[in-house]
N, C-alpha and C positions, 0 to 999 in steps of 0.2 A: 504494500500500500504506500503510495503516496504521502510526504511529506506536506503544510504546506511551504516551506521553501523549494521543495522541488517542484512543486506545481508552480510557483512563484516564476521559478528559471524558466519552465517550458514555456508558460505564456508567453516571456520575455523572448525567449531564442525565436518563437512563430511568430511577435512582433516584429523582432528585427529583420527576419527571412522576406515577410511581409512588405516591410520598406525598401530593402534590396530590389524585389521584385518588382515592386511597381517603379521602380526606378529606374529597370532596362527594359521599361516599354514607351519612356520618355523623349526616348531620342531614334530609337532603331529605325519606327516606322518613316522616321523622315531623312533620313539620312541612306537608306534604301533605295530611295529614289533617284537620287542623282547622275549612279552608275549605268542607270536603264534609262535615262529619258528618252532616250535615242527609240528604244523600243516603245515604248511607250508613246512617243511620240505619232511612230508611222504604226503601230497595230492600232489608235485612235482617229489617224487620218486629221491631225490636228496642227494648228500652224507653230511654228516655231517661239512665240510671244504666248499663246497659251499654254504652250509644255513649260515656260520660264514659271509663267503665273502659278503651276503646281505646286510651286516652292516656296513661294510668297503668301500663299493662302493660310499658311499657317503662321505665319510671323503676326498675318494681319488679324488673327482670329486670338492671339496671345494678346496683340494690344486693346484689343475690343473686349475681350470675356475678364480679363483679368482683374480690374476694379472692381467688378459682382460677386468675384467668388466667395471676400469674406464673409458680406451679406449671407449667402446661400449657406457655408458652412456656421454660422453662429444658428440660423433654424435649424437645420438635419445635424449639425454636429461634425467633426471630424472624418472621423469613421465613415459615416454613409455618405458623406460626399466622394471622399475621392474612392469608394467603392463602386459608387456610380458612375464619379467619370473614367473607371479603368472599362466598367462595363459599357461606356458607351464609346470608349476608342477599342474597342474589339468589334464592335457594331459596324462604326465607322470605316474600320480595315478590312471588313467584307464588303461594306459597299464598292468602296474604290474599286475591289478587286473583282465588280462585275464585269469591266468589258466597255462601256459606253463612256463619252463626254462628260454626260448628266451625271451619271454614280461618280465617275472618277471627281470631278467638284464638290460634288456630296458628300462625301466621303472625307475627302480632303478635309474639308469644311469641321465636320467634327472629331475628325480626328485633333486637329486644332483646339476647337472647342475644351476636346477631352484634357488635352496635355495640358492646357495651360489653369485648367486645376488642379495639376499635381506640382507644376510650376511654385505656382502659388503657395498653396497647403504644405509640403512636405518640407519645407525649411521651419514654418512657425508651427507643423506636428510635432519634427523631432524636438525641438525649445521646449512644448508641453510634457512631454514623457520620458526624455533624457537630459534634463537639464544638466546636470553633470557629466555627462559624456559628449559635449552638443558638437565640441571638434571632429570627435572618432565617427558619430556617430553623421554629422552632414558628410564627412570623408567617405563615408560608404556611400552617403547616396550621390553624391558627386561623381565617384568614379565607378560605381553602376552605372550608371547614366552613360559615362563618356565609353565606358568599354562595350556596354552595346552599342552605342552610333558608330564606333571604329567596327564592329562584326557587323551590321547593318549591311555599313559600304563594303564590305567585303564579300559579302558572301551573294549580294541579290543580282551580281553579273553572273556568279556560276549555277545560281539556281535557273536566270534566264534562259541562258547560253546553253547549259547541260543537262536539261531537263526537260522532260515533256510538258511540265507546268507552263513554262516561260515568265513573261512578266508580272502575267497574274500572279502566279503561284507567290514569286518574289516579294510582292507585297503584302498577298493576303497569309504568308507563311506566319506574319506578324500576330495576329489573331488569334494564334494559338497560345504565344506567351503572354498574351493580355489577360487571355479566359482561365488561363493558370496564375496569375496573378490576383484574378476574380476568388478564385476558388482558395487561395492560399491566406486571403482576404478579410473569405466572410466569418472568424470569430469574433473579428474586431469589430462588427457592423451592429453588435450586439452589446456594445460599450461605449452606447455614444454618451459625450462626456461635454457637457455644458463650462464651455470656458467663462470664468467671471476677470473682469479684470480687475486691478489693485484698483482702489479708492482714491490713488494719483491720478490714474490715466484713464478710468471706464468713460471718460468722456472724449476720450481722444478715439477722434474718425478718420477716417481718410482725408476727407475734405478737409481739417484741422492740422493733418500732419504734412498737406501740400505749404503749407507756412512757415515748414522748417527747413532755414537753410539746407543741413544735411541731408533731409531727404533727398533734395533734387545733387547731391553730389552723391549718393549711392541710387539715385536714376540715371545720373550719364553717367557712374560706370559700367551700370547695367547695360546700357544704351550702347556705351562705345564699344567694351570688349565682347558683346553680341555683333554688333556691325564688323569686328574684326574678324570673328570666326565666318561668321556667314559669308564675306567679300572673300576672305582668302580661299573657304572651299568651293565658291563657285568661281574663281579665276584663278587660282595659284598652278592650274594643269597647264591654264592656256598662256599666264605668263612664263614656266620652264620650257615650252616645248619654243615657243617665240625665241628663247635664249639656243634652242639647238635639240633640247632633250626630245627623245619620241613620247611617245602621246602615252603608253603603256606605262613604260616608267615614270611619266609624271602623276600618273597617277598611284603607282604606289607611291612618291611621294606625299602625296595626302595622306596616305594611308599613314605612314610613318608620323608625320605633324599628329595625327589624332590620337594616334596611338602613346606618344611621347605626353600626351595631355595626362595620361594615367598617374603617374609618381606625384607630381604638384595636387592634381586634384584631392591626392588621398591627405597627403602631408600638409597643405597649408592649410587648409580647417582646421588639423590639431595644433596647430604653432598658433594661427591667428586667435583660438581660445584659452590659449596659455599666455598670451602678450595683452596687457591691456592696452596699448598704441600699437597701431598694425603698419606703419607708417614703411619700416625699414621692408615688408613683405610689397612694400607698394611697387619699392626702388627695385625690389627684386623679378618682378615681373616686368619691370620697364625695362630693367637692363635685357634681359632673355629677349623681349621684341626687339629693341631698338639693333641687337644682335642679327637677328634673323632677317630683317627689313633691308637694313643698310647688306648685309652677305648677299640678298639675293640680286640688290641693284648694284653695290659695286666689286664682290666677290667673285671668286673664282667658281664657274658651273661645276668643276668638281669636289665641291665641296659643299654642293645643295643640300645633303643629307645632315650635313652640320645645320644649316639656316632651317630645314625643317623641325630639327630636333629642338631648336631655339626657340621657336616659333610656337611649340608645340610646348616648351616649359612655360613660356609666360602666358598661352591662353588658357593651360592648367592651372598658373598659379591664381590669375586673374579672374577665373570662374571660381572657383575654390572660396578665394577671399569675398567677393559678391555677397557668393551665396551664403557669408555666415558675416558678415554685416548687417543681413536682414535677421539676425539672432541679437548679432551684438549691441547692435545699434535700438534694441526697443525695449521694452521695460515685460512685457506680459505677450504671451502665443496669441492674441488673436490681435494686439499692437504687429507685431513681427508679419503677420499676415494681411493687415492694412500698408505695411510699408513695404511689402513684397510684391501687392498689384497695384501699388503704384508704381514705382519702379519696372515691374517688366512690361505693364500696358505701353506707358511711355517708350519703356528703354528699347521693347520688339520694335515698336514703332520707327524709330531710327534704324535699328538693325534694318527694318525690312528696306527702307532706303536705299545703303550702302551697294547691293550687291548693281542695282540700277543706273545708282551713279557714279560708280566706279567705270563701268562701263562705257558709261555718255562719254566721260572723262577721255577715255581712250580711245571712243570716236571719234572725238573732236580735236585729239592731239596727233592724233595716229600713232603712239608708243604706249609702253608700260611707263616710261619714266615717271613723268608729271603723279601717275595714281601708286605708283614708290611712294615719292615725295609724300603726299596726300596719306599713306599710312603712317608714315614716321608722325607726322602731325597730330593723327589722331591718336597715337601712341600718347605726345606728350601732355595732350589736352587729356588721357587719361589718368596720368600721372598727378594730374594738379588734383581733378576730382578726387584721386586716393588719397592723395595725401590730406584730403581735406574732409572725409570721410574715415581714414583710417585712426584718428586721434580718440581719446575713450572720451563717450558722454551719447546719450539720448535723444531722439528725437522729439519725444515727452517734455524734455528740456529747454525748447524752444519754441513750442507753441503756448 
């Protein structure tokens, strides 16, 4: 028989399985797509500006759904929220993967929808239920998260390519770890748990913490270091191969950049919860970009796997630090979670930009140089927001 501190541990370990889980279905199904658009493309008969818009639909649906969620989760609670929205991005990942225009938009649509309440939620969950572990414990959902988008892109040209499924199969394969995410899930749906907040800040809304400075410097760097991820994996193939590299290998260069995202993501959650000034992790991420940016424009091509792996430490560290800003920076879980969709509704928002105008950019110049330039820039204008974000104090504090 059962203890209860070992019933205690179980529930814990199916919790933490639980967040893991829904955390590598956060990023896969969109990062799957990129390597197949081509197919995807011509098996829809669709023009080249709507297969782009496939990838934008979701940036745009993070910056739109993202300020409702904490509403929706203070009614149903924790738990049944994002139990709902796993179950309705499995939903979502079948539609897409009917065949048609119509489903592939649909689809898209709330798969968007789905993700950006776990976006939201899962930074000011674990603040509720791990407060003591909140570094270790965003470090896992962090780098769940990035280690599926890195297997995502990996694997949905050989499911294409090597299978009778093809591109369907590729994306709707997704659906299956969501429904097992569902299922891994529902103890928790049965604990829903009415957050109160302290007697300082129960009056603190979204709308009230748009008045604190600091918010809007943990929005742009939400904002910027999403525009950097986003811009570099839809152009970094087409800027190496312009430098000489084939088209194959630039592409595992992505592959590599995303992958290197792994170590930062896990480690700066636990260091930025151990430092009460996150300042010096700011510098340390700027130096890794400002490496990789300046290597790819004025470095030697054979030495691209260095500027990737650079590149690829500071949007780990950079995402990492973010997302435990929206911890450090608030006083109470459902604070944490007003300052998390403000933040990503805005920050998608510019993300969803970048990858557009980056482009114009190199329209209108005819090089990569000029949108070189143009990163380094927004590197350091990320820089200023960190350092201005990463200092200890509240948002609470200022409204």
């Amino acid at each position: 028989m059962l203890t209860n501190q070992e019933t205690n541990k179980s529930k814990i370990a199916l919790l933490v399985i639980g967040i893991i889980f829904i955390s590598t279905t956060l990023r896969a199904p969109l990062t799957a797509v990129g390597p197949i658009i081509s197919y995807i493309r011509d098996g829809l008969e669709i023009s080249n500006v709507l297969a782009g818009f496939i990838t934008t639909i979701p940036l745009l649906a993070f910056a739109i759904v993202s300020p409702f969620v904490p509403k929706i989760a203070r009614r149903f609670g924790m738990e049944m929220t994002l139990f709902l929205a796993i179950l309705l991005l499995a939903i979502g990942i079948v539609i897409r993967s009917l065949g048609t225009s119509f489903f592939m938009l649909l689809g898209t649509a709330l798969i968007g929808v789905a993700i950006a309440f776990g976006n939201v939620l899962l930074p000011s969950f674990i603040k509720l239920k791990f407060p003591l572990q909140l570094g270790l414990m965003t470090g896992l959902f962090t780098v769940s998260m990035n280690l599926s988008a890195g297997i995502g892109a990996g694997i949905s040209y050989p499911i294409t390519n090597g299978t009778k499924y093809g591109w369907q199969g590729a994306l709707g394969f997704w659906a299956i770890l969501a429904v097992i995410a569902c299922i891994i899930w529902l103890p928790q749906i049965k604990k829903k748990q009415i957050v109160v907040s302290g007697p300082k800040t129960n009056a603190i809304k979204a709308k009230s913490i748009l008045k604190s400075p600091l918010t809007w410097s943990i929005t742009l760097c939400m904002g910027l270091q999403s525009l950097i991820f986003y811009t570099t994996a839809a152009w970094i193939p087409e800027i190496l191969q312009t430098q000489g590299m084939e088209a194959e290998k630039s592409g595992w260069m992505l592959s590599n950049m995303q992958f290197a995202q792994l170590p930062m993501t896990f480690l700066i959650p636990i260091l930025a919860g151990r430092f009460k000034d996150q300042r010096i992790l700011v510098l340390l991420f700027t130096i890794f970009y400002l490496i990789g940016f300046t290597g790819l424009l004025y470095g030697d091509i054979s030495l691209t796997l260095l500027w990737m792996i650079a590149l690829g430490l500071g949007g780990g560290a950079s995402f990492g630090l973010v997302m435990m800003f929206f911890s450090l920076r608030s006083r109470t879980p459902m604070e944490a979670a007003d300052l998390s969709g403000v933040a990503q509704s805005i920050g998608y928002l510019l993300a969803a930009v970048g990858p557009v105008f980056f482009g114009f950019i190199h329209d209108e110049t005819g090089s990569w140089h000029t949108p070189m330039i143009l990163f380094m820039v927004t590197v350091v204008l990320l820089f200023l927001a960190g350092m201005h974000a990463g200092r200890d104090r509240f948002v609470s504090e200022e409204v």
